[in-house]
N, C-alpha and C positions, 0 to 999 in steps of 0.2 A: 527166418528166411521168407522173403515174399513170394505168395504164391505162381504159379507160372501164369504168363500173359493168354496163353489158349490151350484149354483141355479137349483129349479128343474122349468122345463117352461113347457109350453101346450106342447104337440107334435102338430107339425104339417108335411105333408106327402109329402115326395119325391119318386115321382116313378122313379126307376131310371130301367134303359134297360134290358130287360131280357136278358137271358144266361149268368149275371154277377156270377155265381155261386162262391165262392171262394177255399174253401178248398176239397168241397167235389167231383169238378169235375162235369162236365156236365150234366143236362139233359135230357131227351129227350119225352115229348114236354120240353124247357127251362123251369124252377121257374120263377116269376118274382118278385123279391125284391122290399121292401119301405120302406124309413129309415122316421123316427119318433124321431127328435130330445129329448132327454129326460134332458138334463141339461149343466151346461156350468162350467167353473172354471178358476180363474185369474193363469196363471201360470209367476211367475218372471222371471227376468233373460234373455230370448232372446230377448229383445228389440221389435223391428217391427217386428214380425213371417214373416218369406217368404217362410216356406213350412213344410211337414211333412213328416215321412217314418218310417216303422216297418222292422226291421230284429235281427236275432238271439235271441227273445224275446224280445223286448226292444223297447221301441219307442223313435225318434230321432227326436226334434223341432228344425230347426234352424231360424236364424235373424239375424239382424245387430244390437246389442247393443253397445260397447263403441266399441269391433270389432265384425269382424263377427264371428258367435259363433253357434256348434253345442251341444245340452245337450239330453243324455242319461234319458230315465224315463222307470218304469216300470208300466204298467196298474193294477191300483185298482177296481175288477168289484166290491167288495161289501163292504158297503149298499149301495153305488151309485158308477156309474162310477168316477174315478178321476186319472192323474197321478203323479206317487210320485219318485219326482227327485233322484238317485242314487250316488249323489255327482258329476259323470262324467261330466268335460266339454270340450269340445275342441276349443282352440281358432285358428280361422283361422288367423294364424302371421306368419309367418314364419322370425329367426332373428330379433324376433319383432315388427317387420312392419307386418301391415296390410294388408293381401296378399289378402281376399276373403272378401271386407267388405260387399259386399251386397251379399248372396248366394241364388241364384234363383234357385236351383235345387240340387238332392243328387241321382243317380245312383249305384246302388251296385246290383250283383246278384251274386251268389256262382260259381267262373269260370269263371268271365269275369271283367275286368278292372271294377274300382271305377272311377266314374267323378263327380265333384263338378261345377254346372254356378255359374258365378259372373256375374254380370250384371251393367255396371257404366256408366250413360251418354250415354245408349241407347247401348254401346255396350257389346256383350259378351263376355266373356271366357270359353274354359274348362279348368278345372285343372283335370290332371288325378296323382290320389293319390294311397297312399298303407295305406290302414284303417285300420291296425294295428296298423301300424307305429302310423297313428293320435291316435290312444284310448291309446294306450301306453305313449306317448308323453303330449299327452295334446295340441297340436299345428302342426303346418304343417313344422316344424323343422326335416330335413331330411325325409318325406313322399310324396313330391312331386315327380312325376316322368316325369314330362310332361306340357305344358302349349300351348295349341291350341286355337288359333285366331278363333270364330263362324263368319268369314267376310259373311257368306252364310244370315245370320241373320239381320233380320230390325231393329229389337229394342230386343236386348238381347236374352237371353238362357236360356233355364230349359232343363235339360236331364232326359231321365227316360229309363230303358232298356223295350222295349216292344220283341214279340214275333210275327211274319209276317212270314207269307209262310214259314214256318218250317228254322226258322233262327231271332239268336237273333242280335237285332242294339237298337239304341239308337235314340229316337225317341226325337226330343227339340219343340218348338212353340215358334213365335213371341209373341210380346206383341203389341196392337196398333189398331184402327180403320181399317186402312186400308192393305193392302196387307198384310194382317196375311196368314204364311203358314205352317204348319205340317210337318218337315221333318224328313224323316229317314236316319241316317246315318251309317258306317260300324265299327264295334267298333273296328276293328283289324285294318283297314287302319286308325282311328281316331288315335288310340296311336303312327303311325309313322307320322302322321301330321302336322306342322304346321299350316295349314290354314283349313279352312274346306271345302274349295275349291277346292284342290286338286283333282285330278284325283282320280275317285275310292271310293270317301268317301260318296259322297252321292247317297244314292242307290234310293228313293222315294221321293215324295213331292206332296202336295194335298192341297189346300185353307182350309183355317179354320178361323171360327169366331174371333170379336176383344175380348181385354184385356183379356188373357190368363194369368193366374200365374203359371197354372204348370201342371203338367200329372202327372195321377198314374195307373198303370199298376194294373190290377185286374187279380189275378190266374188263376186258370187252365182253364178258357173257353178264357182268351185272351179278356178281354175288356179292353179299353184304357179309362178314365176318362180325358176330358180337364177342368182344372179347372178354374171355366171366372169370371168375374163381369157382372154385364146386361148393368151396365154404367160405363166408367172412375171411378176407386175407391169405386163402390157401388155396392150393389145388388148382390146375390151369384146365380152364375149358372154351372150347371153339365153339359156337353154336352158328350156323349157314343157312343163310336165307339165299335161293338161286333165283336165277334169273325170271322174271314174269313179269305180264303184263299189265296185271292192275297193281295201285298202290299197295293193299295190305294181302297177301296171300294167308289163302286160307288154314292147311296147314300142311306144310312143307319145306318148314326146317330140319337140318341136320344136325345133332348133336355129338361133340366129340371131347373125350377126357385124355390129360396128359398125368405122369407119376409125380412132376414135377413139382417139388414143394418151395413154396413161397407163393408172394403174389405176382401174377405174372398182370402185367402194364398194356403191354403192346404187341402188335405184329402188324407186318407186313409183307408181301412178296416181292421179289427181285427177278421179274424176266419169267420165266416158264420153270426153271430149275432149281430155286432157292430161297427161302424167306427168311427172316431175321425174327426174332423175340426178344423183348427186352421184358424184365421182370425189376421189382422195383430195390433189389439188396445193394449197397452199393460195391462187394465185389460178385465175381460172375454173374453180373446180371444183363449179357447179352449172348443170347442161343441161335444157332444156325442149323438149318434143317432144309436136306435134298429134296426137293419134287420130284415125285417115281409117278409117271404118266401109264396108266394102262386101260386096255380097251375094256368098255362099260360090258359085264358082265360076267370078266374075269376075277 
């Protein structure tokens, strides 16, 4: 018998960094949020999940399946959270071939270049694309516009655009035990790039914990979510960089551990009450988890 399409599970409580505020904007003393996982669901079709992201309505899994493969869903909050595929998919091939088969990361902000990591053999790529062109298309057939070498990188790429000292860049992370670093780079010098070495492109860089899979940029207060394992492949951990004003803060991350076993891929929030996790197995490997907003200090 196949298992059921949504489990409901205990909640259990992640506190995750104040002044994560999302939609509503700052504020002051901070909220402090804690997500309370409330149920999980098998979702087909991406293969190994290697990350997650919400825009224009719509939430966007991608994975390595037979290619690399991005799939459009739109969020079911009731009677349980679940998402319900829209038919869209996009295969990263370009003429074909398999241009992006492993995608470690998805960049997109309204006014700033699109980037897709691929990550093969420890090394990365960016691909900077035109995301029309892919939804339209179906594929990376005529939407490439660019393919930059991350050589600045130890073990692969994930991009994500963050916000730092009133300017927006693109923020990637290693993967790896050792010499993990956090850097920022310039998105306007990254699209005339080849390397990412190049003069000019990388503006910051700060040490950061091992097995990273990905960043997510949390609204309007500016927190940066690194998304980790606690060990090689296992164990799900949040680590929160909040909001401030210079590029690399000194030290003022928040670290947070889930029971959760596998490896967990992605996250994201949804609005002020709800974020999604995808983790990379390919049955239940999408988790949903309430925002409980309470006043800093309780």
């Amino acid at each position: 018998m196949k298992p059921p399409r949504f489990r409901t599970i205990v909640p259990r409580t992640l506190w995750l960094v104040a002044a994560s505020s999302l939609l509503a904007g700052c504020a002051s003393p901070p909220a402090t949020p804690s997500v309370s996982l409330i149920g999980s669901q098998t979702v087909p079709g991406i293969g190994a999940g290697q990350g997650i992201a919400a825009r224009d309505g719509f939430i966007y899994l991608y994975g390595d399946a037979e290619t690399g493969v991005i799939r459009e869903y739109r969020l079911i909050r009731e009677p349980a959270p679940q998402l319900d595929w829209t038919g869209r998919e996009i295969r990263l091939t370009r003429d074909g071939e398999n241009t992006i088969p492993h995608p470690t990361g998805l960049a997109f902000h309204p006014g700033l270049p699109t980037f897709i990591g691929n990550t093969v053999k420890r090394q990365g790529t960016l691909f900077r694309v035109d995301w029309q062109r892919m939804l339209q298309g179906g594929n990376l057939d005529n939407a490439v516009l660019g393919v930059i070498e991350d050589d600045r990188a130890v073990n692969g790429t994930r991009p994500e655009n963050v916000r730092r000292a009133g300017r927006w860049l693109i923020a990637t992370s290693d993967y790896g035990q050792e010499r993990n670093e956090l850097r920022y780079y310039d998105p306007h010098r990254l699209t005339r790039a080849k390397k990412t070495s190049e003069a000019g492109v990388l503006v910051a860089h700060q040490a950061c914990g091992p097995w990273v899979q990905g960043l997510c940029w949390l609204g309007d207060c500016g927190v940066l979510v690194i998304i980790q394992n606690q060990q090689e492949g296992r164990g799900w951990r949040l680590t929160c960089l909040p909001s401030i004003q210079s590029l690399v803060p000194e030290s003022s991350e928040r670290r947070q551990d889930l029971e959760e076993r596998g490896e967990l891929e992605g996250f994201c929030a949804v609005g002020r009450d709800l974020c999604i996790l995808l983790r990379s197995g390919r049955r239940e490997n999408v988790f949903f988890g309430n925002l409980v907003w309470e006043s800093a200090g309780h």
